[in-house]
N, C-alpha and C positions, 0 to 999 in steps of 0.2 A: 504493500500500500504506500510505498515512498517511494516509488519509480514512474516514471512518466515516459510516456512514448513519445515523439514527437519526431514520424518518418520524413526522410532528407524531401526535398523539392525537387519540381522538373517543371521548366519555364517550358511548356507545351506549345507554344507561340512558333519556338522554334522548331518543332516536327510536323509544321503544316506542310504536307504534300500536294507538289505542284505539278500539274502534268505536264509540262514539258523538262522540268528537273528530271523528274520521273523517266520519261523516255533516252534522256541524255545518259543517265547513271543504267539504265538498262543497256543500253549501246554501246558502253563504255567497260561492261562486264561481259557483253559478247552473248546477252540473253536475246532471244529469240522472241516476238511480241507475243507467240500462243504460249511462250514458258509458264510455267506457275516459278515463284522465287520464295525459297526458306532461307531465313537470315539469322545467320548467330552471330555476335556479338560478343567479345568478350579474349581476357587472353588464355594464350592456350597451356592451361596448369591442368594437372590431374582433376583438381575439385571442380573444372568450367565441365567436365563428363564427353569430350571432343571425342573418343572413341568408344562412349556409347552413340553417340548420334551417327558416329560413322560404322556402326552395326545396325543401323536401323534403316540407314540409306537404301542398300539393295531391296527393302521390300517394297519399302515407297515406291523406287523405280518400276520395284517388278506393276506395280498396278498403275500408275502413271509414270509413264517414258517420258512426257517431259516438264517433270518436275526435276528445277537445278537447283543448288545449294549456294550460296554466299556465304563465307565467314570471313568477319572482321577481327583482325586484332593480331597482336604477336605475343611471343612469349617459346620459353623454352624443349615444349612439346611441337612446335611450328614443323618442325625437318622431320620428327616422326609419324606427325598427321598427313604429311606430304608421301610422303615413305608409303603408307598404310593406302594412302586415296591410289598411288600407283600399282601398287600390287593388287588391290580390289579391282581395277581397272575403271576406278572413277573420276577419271582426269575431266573429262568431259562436263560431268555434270556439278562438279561443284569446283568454286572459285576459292583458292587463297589472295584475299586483297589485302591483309597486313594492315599495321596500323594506318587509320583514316584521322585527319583532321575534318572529316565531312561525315561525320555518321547522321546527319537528322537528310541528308541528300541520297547516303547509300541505303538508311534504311526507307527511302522513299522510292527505290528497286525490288521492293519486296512485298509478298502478299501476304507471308506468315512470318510468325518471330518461331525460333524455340532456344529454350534454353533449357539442355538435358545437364543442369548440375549437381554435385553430390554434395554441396555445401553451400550457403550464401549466407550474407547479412539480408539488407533488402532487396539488393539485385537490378542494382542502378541500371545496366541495361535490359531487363522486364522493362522497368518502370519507362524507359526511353523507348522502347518498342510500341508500350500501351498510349505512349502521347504521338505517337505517333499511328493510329491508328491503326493495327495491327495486331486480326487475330493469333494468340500466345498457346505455343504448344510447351508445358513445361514440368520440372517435378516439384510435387509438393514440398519444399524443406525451405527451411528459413524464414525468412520475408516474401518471399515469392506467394505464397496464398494471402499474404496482406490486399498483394497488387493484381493477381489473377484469382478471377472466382469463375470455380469452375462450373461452366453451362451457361457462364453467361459474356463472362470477356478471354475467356478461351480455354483449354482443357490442361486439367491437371494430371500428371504419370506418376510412378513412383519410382525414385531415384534406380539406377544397376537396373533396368529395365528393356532394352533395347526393342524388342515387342511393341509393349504397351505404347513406348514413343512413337515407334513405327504408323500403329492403328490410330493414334491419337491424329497424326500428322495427315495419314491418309481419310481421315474422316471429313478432316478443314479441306482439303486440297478436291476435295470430291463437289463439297458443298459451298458455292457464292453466295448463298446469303445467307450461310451461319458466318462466313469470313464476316460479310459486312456486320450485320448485329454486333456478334463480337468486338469487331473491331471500334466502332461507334460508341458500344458500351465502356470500352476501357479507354478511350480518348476523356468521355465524360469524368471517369470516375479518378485519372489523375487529377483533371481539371478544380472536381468536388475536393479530391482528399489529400493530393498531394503538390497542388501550386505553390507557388513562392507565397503567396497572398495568405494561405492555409495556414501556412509554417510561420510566417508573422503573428497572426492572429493566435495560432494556441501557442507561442512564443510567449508571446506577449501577456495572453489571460494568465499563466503559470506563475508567470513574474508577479502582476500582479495579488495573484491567492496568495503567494509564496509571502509577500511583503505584508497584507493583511492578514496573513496569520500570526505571523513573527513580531511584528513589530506594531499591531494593532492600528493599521492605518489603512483607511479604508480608501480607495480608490475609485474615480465614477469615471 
């Protein structure tokens, strides 16, 4: 009862997707206009779960051929997810783009977010996926069911899962308008629960309970 939550911000302003951004950053990754795009985000450390998602790939493909992958970001597993995409023989369908100073542009290349991790705090790129509009394929742990509720801004798996991610991903990729729903839903519910504006406000209320309790001064 002496802890306070108060989850980090995401200025959503900046993941408004634009259509010609859009077509520019799909041109630019060599995606195909009938492609569907799954976008991770995130660096490449044992706990982002980069090779469960690349156990999950082959099924996806096997039921949609062209669904491609996007992943952003680097980090010291980078040379063995490379390694692994060539020996599965997935060169083709998913992209290593490395670190981005543009991710509210590249994730505006995308039609799904997923993030298969085995640990997180809040999961600053969910959170960046869901402002940007963007049904979430991901595992339940951490902060991540703060920011995805599932059935409504995209679906939740359970971590070591390669399957269930699988089916999760192939269910959005089948269906445009649970994308859209979803994705509309989780724009909003940054907007409600995790804007800059949110994080001032119960900032703010905390400080002053905090001062009116302590110091017996009341606040208006």
């Amino acid at each position: 009862n002496k802890l306070v939550l108060i989850p980090s911000a995401c200025d959503a302003s900046r993941f408004v997707v634009h259509p010609e951004v859009r077509e520019a950053k799909r041109q630019e990754f060599g995606f195909h206009p009938e492609d569907l795009v799954v976008v991770m985000s995130g660096r490449f450390r044992r706990e982002k779960g980069h090779d469960v998602l690349l156990a999950a790939i082959p099924q996806v493909i096997a039921a949609f051929p062209r669904t491609k992958f996007l992943l952003l970001g680097t980090g010291s597993l980078k040379g063995s997810v490379a390694e692994n995409l060539h020996r599965q023989g997935l060169d083709k369908a998913v992209v290593l783009a490395g670190f981005r100073n543009d991710i509210p542009q590249c994730l505006s290349a995308a039609d799904i977010a997923v993030q298969p991790s085995r640990s997180e705090g809040l999961g600053t790129a969910v959170l960046e996926a869901a402002a940007a509009g963007l049904p979430i394929v991901a595992t339940a742990i951490g902060g991540i069911p703060d920011i995805v509720v599932h059935g409504q801004t995209g679906l939740l798996v359970p971590p070591e899962d390669p399957c269930a991610l699988a089916e999760a991903l192939i269910q959005l990729v089948a269906d445009v308008s649970m994308r859209a729903a979803f994705g509309a839903a989780g724009r909003q519910r940054v907007a409600s629960l995790f804007s800059v504006e949110a994080l001032i406000e119960r900032t703010d209320q905390w400080y002053r309970q905090m001062l009116e309790m302590h110091r017996g001064i009341r606040w208006l």
